[in-house]
C-alpha positions in Angstrom: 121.5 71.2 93.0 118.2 70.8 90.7 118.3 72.6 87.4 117.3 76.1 87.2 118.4 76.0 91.1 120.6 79.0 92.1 122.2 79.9 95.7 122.6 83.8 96.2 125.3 85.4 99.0 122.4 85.2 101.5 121.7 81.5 101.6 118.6 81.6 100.1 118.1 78.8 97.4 115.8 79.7 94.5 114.4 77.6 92.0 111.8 79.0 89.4 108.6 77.1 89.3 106.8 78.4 86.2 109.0 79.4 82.6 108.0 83.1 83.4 106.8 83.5 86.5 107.0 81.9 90.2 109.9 80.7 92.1 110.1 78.5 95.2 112.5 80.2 98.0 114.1 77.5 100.6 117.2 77.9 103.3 115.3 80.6 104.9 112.8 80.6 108.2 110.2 83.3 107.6 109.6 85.5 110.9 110.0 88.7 112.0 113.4 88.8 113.5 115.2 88.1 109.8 117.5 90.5 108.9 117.2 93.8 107.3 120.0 92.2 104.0 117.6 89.0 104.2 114.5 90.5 103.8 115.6 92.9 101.2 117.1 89.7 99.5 113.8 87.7 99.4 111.9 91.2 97.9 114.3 91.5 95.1 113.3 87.5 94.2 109.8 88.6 94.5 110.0 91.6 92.1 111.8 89.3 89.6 109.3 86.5 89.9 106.3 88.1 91.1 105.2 85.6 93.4 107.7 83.3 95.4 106.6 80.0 97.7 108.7 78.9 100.9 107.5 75.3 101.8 107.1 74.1 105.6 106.6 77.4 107.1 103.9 76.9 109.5 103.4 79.9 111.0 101.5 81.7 113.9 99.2 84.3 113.3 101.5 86.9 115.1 104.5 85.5 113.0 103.0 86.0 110.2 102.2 89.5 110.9 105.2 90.3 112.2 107.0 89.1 109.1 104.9 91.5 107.0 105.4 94.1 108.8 108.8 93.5 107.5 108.1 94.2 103.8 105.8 97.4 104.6 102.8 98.4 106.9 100.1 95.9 107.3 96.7 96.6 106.3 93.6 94.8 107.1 90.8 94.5 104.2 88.4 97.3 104.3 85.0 95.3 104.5 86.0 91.8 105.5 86.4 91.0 109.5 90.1 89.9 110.8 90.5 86.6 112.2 89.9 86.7 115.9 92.8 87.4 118.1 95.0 89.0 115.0 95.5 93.1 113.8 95.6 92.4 110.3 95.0 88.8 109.0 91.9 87.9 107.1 90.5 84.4 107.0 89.6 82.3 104.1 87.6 79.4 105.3 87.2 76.9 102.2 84.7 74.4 103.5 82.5 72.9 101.1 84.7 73.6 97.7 84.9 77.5 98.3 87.0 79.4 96.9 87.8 82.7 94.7 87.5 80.7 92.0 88.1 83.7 89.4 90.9 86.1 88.4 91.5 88.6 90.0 94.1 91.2 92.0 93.3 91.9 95.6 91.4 95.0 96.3 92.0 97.3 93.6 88.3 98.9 94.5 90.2 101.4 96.6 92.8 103.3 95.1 96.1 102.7 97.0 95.7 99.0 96.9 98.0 96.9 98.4 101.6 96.2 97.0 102.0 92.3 98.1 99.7 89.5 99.5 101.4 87.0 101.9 99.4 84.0 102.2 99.6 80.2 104.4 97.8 77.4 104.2 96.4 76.3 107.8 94.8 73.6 106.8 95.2 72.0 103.3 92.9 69.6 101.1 94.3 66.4 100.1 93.4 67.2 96.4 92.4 70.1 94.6 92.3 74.1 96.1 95.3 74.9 94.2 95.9 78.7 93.7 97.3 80.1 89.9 99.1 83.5 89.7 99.1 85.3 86.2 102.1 87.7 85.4 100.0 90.8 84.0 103.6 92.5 83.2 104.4 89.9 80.7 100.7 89.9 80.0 101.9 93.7 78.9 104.7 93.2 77.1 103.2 90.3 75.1 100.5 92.3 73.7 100.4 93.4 70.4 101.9 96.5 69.7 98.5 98.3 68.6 96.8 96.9 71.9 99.3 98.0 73.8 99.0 101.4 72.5 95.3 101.1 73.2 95.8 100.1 76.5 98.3 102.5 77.4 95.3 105.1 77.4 92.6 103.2 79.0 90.8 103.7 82.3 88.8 101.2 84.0 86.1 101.5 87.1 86.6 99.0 90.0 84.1 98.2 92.4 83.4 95.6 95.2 80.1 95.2 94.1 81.0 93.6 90.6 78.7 90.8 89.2 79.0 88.4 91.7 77.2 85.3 90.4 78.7 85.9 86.9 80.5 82.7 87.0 79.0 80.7 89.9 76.3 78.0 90.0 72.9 78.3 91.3 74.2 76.2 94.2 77.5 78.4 94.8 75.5 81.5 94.7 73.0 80.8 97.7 76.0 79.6 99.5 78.3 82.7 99.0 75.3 85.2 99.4 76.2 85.8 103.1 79.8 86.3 102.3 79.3 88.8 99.6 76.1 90.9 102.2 79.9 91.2 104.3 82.1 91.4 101.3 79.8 94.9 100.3 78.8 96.1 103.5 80.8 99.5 102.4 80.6 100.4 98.8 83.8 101.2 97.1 84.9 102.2 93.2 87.9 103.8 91.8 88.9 104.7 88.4 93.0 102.9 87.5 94.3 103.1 84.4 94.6 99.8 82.4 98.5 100.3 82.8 100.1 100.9 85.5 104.1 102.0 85.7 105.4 99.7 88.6 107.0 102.1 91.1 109.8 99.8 92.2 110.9 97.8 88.7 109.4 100.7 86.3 107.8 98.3 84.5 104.0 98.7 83.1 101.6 96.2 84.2 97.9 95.7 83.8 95.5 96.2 85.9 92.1 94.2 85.2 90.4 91.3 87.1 86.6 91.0 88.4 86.9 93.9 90.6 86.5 95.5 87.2 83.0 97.2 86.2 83.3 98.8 82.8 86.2 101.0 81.1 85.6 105.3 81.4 84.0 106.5 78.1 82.7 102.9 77.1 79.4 101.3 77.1 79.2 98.4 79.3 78.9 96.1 76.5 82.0 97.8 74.3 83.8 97.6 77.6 82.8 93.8 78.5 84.3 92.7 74.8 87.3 95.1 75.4 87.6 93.5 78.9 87.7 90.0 77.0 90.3 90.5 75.1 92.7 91.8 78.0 91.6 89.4 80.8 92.4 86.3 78.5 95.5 87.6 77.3 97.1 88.6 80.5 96.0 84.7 82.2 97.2 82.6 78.8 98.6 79.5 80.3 102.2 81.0 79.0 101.9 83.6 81.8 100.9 81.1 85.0 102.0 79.1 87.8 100.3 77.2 89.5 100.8 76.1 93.2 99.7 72.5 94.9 99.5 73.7 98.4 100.6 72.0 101.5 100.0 72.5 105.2 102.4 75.2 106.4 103.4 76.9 103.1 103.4 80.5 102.4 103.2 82.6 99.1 103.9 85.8 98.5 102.9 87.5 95.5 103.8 91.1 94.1 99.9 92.7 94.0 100.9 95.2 91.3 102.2 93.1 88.7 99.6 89.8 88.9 96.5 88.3 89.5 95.5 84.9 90.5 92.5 82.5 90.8 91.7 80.3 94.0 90.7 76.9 92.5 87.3 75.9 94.0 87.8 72.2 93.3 88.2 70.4 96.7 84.5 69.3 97.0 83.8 68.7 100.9 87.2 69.0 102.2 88.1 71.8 104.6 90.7 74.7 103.0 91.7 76.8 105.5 94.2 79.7 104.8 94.9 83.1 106.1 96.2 86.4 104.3 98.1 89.4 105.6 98.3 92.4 102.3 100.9 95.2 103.0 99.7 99.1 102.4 100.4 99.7 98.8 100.4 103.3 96.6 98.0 105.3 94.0 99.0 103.7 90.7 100.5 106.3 88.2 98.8 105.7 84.9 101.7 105.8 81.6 101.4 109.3 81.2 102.0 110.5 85.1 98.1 110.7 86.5 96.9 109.1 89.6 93.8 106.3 90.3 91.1 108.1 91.2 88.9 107.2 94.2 85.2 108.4 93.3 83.8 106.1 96.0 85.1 105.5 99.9 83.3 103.1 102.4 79.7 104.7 101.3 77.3 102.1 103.6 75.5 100.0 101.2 71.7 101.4 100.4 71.0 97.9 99.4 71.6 96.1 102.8 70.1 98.9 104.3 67.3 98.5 103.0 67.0 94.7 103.4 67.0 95.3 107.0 64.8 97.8 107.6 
């Protein structure tokens, strides 16, 4: 048994990957015929290590929505297409050295985002298009106690149509101009509070990313420096994993307690990987109120325009 390696009652080995967060989960085929003791075995790894990898999977697309369906109700994204001949999976098709390539945590434009990503890699590079995770509870608890304070009260607006070309090239922002006319087809923004109380470990998280458009009350330039200082504490290396993907692997991360970054550094090599979320719930802000959603699927005046 490697160090840090650790058999539970259920077969399932579990070795940590990262000092504080990510574990890698073997002994287990993932489907949707494990059991009910099973699955709840593999949640409680991933609410102690927020996101947990299973090598070798290969799945089909109806596997992997049937093991998903295991760990809550699948939910399709709310702008982007499904892959053809699935309900729920969504399609990340990296030719070219695309990517995510910034920080963020899926979809928290709309208010009940989802609780957990599960994600496979098709079709893998043979170098580069790695994916990092960032544990924003630690991120929490690591803060300094008058930031903490600060951010305990703090709101934040989310949208889908954030600044897109903020951290892209000339080059990657022609390319990806297509993909963001789908990405924004709806319009969506919600206020969350900076903290979040996690509703299955109680603990308080952050909630940030570049889904983020300014904090409530703030100028946009008060809330960009304020924004700063949050975003690079909660992805200090200290806080990371990062995964070297191969074909067939699968990685499931706990949505309300991280973020993570798609590496766009594969060049011409095809990255091919596909995503099922699970429904998740309102965040409750430190004090006991709700996200608020001030925008639902209003159709973009912008593209509306364009094609008159």
């Amino acid at each position: 048994m490697a160090d840090g390696e650790n058999v539970n009652e259920f077969g399932l080995s579990v070795r940590p990957v990262g000092g504080r967060i990510g574990a890698e989960i073997a002994g287990v085929r993932l489907s949707g015929e494990l059991q009910p003791s099973t699955v709840r075995a593999i949640y409680d790894q991933l609410l102690r290590h927020k996101v947990i990898f299973f090598r070798g999977q290969h799945l089909t697309n109806a596997e992997h929505e049937k093991f998903a369906a295991l760990l809550g109700e699948p939910v399709a994204h709310p702008t982007v297409p499904i892959a053809d001949g699935t309900a729920y999976t969504m399609e990340f098709s990296g030719e070219g050295g695309r990517a995510a390539n910034s920080w963020h945590t899926d979809v928290t434009f709309t208010d009940a985002y989802p609780k957990l990503s599960i994600l496979r890699a098709v079709k893998s590079p043979s170098h580069g298009g790695d994916t990092n995770w960032a544990n924003t509870a630690l991120a929490y608890t690591t803060l300094p106690e008058v930031l903490r304070n600060l951010a305990d009260v703090l709101w934040a607006v989310h949208t889908n149509d954030y600044d897109y070309a903020a951290q892209r090239s000339e080059t990657d922002v022609k390319s990806y101009e297509q993909q963001r006319k789908v990405f924004t087809s709806a319009l969506y923004q919600t206020e969350h509070p900076l903290v979040r109380v996690h509703p299955d470990t109680g603990e308080r998280t952050l909630v940030l990313g570049h889904f983020v458009k300014r904090f409530v009350g703030l100028s946009t330039h008060d809330s960009q420096r304020l924004f700063e200082i949050y975003q690079d504490h909660i992805t200090r290396l200290e806080h990371t994993v990062r995964w070297r993907w191969s074909e067939g692997d699968v990685a499931i991360w706990d949505n309300r307690a991280t973020q993570h970054y798609a590496v766009a550094d594969f060049g011409d090599q095809t990255r091919l990987m596909r995503r099922v979320t699970v429904h998740g719930d309102v965040p409750v802000s430190v004090d006991g109120r709700h996200s608020i959603a001030r925008v639902k699927a209003l159709p973009n005046p912008a593209l509306a325009e364009a094609a008159a």
